[in-house]
Backbone as CSV, one residue per row, in Angstrom:
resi,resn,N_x,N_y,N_z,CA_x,CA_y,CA_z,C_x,C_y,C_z
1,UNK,4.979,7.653,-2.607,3.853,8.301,-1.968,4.323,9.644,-1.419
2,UNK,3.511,10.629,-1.608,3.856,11.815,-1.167,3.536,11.738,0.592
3,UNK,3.866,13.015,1.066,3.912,13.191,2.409,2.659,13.364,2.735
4,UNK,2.104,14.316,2.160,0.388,14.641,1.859,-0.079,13.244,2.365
5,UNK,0.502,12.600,1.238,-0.433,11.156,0.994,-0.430,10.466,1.786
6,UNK,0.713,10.471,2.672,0.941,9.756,3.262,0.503,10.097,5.090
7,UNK,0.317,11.254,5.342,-0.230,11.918,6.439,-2.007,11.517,6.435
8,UNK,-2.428,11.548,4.883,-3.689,10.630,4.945,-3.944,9.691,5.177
9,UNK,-2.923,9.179,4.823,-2.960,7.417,5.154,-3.163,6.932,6.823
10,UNK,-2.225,7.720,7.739,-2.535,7.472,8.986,-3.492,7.772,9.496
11,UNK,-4.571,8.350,8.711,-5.881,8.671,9.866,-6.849,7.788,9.245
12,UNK,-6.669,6.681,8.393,-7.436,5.761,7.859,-7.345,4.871,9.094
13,UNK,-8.740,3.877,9.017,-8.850,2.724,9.900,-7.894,1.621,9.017
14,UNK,-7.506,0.235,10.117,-7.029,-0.541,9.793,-7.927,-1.515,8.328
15,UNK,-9.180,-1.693,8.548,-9.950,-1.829,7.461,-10.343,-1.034,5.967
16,UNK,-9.889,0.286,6.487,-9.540,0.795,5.282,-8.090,0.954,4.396
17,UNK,-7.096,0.780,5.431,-5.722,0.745,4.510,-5.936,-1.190,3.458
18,UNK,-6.097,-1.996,4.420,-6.122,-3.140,4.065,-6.870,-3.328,2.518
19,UNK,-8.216,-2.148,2.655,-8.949,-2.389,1.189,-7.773,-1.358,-0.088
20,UNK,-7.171,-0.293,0.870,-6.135,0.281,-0.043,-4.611,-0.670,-0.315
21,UNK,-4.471,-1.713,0.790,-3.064,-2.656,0.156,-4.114,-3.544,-0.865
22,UNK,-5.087,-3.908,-1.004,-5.669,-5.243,-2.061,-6.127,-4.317,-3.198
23,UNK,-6.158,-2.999,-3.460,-6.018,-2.206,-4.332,-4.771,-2.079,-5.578
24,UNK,-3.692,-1.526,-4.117,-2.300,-1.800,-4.735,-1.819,-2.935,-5.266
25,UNK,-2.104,-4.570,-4.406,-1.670,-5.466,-4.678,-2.354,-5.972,-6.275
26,UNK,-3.579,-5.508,-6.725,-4.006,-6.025,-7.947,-3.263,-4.728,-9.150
27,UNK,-3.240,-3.615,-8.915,-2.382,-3.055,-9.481,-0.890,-3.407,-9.623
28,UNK,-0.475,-3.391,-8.833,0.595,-4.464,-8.790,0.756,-5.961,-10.110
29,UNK,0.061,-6.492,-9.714,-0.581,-7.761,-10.400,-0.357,-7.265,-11.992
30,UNK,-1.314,-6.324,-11.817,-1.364,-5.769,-13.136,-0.377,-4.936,-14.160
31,UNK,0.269,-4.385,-13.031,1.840,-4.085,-13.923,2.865,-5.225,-14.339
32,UNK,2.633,-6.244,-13.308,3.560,-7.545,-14.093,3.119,-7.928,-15.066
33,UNK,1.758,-8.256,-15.502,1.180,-8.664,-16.337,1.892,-7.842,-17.799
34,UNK,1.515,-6.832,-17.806,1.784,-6.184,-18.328,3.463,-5.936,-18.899
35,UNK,4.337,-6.224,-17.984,5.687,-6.075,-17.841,5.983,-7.902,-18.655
36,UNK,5.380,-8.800,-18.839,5.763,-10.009,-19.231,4.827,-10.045,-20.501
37,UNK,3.737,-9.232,-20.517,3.055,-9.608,-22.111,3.905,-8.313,-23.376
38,UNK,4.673,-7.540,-22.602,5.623,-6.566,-23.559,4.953,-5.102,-23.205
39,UNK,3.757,-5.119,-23.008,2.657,-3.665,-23.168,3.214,-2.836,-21.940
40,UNK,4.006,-3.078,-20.865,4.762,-2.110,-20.186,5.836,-1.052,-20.681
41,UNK,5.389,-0.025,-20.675,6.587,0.928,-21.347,7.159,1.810,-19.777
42,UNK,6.491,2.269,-18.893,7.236,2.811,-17.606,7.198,1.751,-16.579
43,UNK,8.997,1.389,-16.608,9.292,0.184,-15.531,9.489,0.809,-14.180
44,UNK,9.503,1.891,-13.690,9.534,2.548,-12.496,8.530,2.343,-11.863
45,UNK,7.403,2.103,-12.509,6.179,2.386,-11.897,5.926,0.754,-10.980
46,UNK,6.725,-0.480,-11.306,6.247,-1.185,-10.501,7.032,-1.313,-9.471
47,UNK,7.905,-0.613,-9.412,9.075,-0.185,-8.228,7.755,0.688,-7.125
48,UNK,7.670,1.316,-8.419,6.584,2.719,-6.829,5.511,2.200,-6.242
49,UNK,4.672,1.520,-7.035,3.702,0.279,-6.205,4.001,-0.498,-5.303
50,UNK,5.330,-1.272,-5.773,6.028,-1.823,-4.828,6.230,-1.586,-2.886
51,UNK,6.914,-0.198,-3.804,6.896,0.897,-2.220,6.316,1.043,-1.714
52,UNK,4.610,1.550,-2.568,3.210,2.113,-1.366,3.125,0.863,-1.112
53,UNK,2.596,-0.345,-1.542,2.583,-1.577,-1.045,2.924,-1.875,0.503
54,UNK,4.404,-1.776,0.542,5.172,-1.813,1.787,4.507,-0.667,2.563
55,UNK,4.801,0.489,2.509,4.033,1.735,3.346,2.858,1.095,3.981
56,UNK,1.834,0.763,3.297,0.640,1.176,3.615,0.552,-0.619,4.406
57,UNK,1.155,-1.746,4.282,1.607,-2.981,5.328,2.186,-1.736,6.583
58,UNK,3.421,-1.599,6.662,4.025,-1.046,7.688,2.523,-0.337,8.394
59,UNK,1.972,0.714,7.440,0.799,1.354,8.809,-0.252,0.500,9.304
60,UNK,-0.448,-0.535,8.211,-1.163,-1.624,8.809,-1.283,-2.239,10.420
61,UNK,0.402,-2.565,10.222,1.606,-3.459,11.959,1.565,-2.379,12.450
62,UNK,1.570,-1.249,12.196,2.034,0.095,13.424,0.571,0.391,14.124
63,UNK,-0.668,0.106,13.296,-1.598,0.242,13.829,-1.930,-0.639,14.754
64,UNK,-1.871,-1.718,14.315,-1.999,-3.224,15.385,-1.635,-3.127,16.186
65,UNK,-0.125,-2.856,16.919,0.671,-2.955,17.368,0.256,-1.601,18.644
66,UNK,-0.152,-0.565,17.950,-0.493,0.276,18.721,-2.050,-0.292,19.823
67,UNK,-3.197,-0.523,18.848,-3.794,-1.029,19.256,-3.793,-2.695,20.640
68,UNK,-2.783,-3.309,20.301,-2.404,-4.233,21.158,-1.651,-3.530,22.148
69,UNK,-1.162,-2.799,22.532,-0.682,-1.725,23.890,-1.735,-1.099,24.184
70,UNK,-2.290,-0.559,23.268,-3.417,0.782,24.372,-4.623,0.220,24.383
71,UNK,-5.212,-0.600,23.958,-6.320,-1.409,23.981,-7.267,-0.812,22.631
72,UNK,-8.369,-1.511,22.006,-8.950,-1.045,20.768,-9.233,0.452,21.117
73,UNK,-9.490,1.256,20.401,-9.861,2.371,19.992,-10.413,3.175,19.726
């Protein structure tokens, strides 16, 4: 994820990253698929899903977390 991308990401609500991790996670899905029926030719790419995956969890907990100290928002 770029920096760009990723500076967007934090001004999303917690309900909207969550619809962007079940995004990733079926993409995701879908590169294994793909990676076990042979039709995968770029194996990097489920590494980088992988990653935003994690990212966009982490802003998920950082949001919560914030929210559980300062009260909702």
């Amino acid at each position: 994820m770029k920096k760009s991308d990723w500076k967007a990401m934090r001004d999303l609500t917690i309900s909207e990253l969550q619809t962007k991790a079940r995004e990733t996670k079926e993409e995701l899905f879908n590169l294994r698929f793909q990676l076990r029926t042979g039709h995968l030719s770029d194996f990097s790419k489920i590494r980088q899903i992988r990653r935003t995956y994690a990212q966009i969890q982490t802003l998920i907990n950082e949001k919560r977390l914030s929210e559980a100290k300062h009260g909702a928002a």
